[in-house]
N, C-alpha and C positions, 0 to 999 in steps of 0.2 A: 410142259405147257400149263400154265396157270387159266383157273375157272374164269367164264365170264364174270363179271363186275355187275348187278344190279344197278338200273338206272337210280333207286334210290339211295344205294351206297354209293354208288360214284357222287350221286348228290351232295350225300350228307358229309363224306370224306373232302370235299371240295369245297362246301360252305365253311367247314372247319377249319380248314388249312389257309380259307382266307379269312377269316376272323383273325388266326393266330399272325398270318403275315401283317394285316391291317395293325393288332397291340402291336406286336414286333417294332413297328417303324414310330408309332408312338411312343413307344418306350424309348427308342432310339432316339428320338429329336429329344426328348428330356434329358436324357445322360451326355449326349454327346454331339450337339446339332451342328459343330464347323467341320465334322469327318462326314464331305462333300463325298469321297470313293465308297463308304460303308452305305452310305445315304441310297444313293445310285444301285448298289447289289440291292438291298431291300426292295428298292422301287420295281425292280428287275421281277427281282421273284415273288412280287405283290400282281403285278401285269401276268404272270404264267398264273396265279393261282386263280386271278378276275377269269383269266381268258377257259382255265377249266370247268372252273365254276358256271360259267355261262354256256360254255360248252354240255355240260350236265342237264343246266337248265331246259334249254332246247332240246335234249331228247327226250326229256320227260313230255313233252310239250309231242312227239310223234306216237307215244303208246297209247295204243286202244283205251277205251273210257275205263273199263275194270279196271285194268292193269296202274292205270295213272292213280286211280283211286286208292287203290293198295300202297302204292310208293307213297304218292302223298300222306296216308296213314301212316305210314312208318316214318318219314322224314317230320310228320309234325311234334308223333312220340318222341324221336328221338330230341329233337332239337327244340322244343318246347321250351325247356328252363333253362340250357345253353346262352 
């Protein structure tokens, strides 16, 4: 059985994964924009990454004031120059 996941690591892991899915599709309409089936995976896995990401958000949004405050510290460190 794997640890629980902090709400701020779920965060920050999920901001990132959509940042990267977001260049990804960008890079992809640059090199290759008529590969309409490649397009559609991207978009796919850009909608699972929005949907965690938001997903993350919202729990952050149910923790007590300290606790939010902590995540939020740590998600700003981390993700500051990102």
């Amino acid at each position: 059985m794997t640890a629980p996941v902090s709400p701020a690591a779920a965060y920050i892991s999920s901001t990132l994964a959509l940042r990267a899915s977001t260049d990804s599709i960008a890079k992809f309409i640059q090199e290759d924009p008529d590969n309409l089936q490649r397009l559609n995976e991207l978009q796919k896995q850009r909608e699972e990454a929005y949907l965690n990401w938001s997903n993350a958000a919202s729990l952050l949004k149910t923790l007590p004031v300290p606790e939010m405050a902590e995540a939020l510290g740590q998600i700003e460190s981390t993700l500051w120059y990102r």
